[in-house]
TIDREN-896336 format. One record per atom (N, C-alpha, C): residue in three letters; residue number from 1; x, y, z. Coordinates in Angstrom, 1 decimal. Layout:
// residues N
ATOM   code   pos        X        Y        Z
ATOM    ala   NUM        X        Y        Z
...
//
This chain:
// residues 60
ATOM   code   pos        X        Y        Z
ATOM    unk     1      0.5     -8.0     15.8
ATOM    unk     1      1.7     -7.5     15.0
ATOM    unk     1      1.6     -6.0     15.0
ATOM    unk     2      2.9     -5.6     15.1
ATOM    unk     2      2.8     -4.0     15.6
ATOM    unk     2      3.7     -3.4     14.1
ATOM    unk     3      3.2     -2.6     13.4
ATOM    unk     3      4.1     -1.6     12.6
ATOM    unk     3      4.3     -0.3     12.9
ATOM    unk     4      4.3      0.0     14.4
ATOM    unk     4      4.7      1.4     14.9
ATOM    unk     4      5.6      2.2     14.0
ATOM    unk     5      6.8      1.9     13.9
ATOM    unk     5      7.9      2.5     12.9
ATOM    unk     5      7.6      3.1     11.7
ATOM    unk     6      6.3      3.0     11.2
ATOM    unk     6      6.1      2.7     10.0
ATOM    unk     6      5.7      4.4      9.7
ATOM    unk     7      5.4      4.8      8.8
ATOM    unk     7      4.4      5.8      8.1
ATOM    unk     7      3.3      5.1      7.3
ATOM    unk     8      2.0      5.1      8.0
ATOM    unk     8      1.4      4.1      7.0
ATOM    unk     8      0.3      5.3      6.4
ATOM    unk     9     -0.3      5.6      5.4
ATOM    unk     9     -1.4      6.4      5.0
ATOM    unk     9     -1.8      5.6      3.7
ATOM    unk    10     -3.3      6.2      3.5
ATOM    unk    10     -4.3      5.3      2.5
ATOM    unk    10     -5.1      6.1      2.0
ATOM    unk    11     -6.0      6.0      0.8
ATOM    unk    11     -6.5      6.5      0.1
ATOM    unk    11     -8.2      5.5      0.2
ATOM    unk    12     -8.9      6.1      0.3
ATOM    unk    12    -10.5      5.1      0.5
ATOM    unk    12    -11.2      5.8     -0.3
ATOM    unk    13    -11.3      6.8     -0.9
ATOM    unk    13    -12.2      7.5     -1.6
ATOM    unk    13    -11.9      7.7     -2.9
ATOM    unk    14    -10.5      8.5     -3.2
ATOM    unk    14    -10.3      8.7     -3.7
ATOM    unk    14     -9.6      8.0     -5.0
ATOM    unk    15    -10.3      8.0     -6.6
ATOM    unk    15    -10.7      7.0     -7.7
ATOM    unk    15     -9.0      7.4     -8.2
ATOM    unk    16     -8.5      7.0     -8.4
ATOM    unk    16     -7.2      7.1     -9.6
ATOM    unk    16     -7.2      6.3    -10.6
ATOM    unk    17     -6.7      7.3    -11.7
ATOM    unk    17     -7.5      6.7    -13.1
ATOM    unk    17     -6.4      5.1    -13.6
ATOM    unk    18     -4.7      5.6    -13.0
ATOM    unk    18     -4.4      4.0    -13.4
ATOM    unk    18     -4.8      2.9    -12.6
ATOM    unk    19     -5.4      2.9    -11.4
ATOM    unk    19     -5.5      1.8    -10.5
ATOM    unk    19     -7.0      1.8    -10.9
ATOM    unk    20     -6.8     -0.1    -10.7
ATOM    unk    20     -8.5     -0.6    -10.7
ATOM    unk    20     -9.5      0.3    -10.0
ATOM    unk    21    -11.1      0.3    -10.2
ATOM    unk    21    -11.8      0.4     -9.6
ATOM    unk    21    -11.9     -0.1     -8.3
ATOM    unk    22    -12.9      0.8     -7.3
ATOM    unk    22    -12.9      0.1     -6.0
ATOM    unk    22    -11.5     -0.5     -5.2
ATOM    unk    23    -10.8     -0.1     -5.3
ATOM    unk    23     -9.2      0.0     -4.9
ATOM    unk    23     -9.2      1.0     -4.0
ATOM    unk    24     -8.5      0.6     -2.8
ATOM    unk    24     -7.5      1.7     -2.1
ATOM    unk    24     -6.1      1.5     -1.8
ATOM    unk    25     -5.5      2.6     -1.9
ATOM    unk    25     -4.0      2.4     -1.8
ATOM    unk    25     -3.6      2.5     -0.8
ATOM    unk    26     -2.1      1.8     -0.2
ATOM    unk    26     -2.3      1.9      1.0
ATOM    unk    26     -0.4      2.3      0.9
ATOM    unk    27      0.2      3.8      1.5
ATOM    unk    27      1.1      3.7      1.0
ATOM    unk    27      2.1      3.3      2.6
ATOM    unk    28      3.5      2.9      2.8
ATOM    unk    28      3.9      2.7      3.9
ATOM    unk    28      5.4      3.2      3.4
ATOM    unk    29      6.1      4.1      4.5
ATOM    unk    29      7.3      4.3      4.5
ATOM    unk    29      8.1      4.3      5.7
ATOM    unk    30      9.2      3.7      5.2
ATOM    unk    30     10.1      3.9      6.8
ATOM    unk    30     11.1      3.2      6.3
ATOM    unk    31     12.6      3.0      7.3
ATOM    unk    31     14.0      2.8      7.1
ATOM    unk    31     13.7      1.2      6.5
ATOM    unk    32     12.9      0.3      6.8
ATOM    unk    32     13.2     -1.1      6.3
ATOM    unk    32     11.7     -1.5      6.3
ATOM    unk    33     11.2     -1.9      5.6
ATOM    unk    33      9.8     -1.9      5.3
ATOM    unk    33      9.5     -3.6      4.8
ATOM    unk    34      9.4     -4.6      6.3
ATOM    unk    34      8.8     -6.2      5.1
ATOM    unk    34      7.5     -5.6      4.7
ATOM    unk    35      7.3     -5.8      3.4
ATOM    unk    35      6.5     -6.2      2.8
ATOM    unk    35      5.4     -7.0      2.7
ATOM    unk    36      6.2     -8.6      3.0
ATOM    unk    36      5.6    -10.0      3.1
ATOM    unk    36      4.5     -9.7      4.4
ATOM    unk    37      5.0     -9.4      5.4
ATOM    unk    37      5.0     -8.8      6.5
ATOM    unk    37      3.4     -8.0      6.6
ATOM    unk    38      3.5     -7.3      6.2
ATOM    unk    38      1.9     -6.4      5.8
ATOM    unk    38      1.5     -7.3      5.2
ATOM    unk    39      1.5     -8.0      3.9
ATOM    unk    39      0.8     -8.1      3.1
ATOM    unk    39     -0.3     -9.4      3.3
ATOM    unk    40      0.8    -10.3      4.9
ATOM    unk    40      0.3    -11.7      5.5
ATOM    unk    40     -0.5    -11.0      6.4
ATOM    unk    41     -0.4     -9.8      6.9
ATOM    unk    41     -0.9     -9.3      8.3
ATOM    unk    41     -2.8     -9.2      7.2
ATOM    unk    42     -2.4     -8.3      6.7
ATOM    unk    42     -3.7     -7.7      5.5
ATOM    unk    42     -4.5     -9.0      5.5
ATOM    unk    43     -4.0    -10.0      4.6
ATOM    unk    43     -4.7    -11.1      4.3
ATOM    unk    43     -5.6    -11.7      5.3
ATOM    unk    44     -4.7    -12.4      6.4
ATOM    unk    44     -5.3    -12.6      7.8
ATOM    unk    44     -6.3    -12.0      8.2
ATOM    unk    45     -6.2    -10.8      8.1
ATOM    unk    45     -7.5     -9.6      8.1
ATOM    unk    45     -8.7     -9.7      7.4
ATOM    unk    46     -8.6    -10.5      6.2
ATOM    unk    46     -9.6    -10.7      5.6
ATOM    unk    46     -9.0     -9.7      4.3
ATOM    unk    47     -8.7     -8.7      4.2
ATOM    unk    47     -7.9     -7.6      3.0
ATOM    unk    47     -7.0     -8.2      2.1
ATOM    unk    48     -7.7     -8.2      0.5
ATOM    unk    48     -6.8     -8.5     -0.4
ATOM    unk    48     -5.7     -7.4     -0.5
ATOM    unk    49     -4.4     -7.7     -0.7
ATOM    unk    49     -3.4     -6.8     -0.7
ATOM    unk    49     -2.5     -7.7     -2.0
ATOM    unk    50     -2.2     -6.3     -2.5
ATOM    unk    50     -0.9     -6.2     -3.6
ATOM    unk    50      0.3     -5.3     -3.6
ATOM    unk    51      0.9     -5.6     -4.2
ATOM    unk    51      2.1     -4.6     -4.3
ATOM    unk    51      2.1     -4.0     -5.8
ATOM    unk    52      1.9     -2.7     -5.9
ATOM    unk    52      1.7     -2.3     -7.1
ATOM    unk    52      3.1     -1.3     -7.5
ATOM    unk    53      3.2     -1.9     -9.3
ATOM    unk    53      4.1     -1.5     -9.7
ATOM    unk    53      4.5     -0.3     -9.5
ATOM    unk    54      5.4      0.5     -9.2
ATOM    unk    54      6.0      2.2     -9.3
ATOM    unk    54      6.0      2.4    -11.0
ATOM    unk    55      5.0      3.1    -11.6
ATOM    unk    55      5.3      3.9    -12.7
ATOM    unk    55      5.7      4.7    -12.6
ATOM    unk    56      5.7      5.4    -11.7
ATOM    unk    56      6.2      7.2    -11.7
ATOM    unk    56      7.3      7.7    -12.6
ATOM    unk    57      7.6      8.1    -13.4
ATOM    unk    57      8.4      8.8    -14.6
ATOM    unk    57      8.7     10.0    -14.1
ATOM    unk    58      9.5     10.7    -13.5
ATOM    unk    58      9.7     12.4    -12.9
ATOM    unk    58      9.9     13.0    -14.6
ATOM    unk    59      9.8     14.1    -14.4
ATOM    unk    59      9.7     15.2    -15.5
ATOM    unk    59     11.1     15.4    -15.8
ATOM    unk    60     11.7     15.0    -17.0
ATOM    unk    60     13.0     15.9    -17.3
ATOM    unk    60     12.9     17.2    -17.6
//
């Protein structure tokens, strides 16, 4: 399975205080993005994957 199209980038080191411990994020952007798609590819892989909520609040 190929996600060429994608922008995919991840975080392996680096602790953020709202996400679980031992967590890496994995973020993906592009015009149409399955989801299911990654998330069966991950699994297959052996990699638990989630979809994590958007908190982000921008600053008024």
């Amino acid at each position: 399975m190929s996600f060429s199209e994608l922008q995919i980038d991840f975080d392996i080191e680096t602790r953020i205080a709202n996400y679980p411990c031992d967590h890496s994020i994995l973020r993906v952007e592009g015009a149409t993005i399955y989801a299911q798609d990654i998330i069966s590819h991950l699994n297959k892989k052996g990699y638990l994957c989630h979809i994590l909520e958007d908190k982000y609040a921008p600053k008024q």
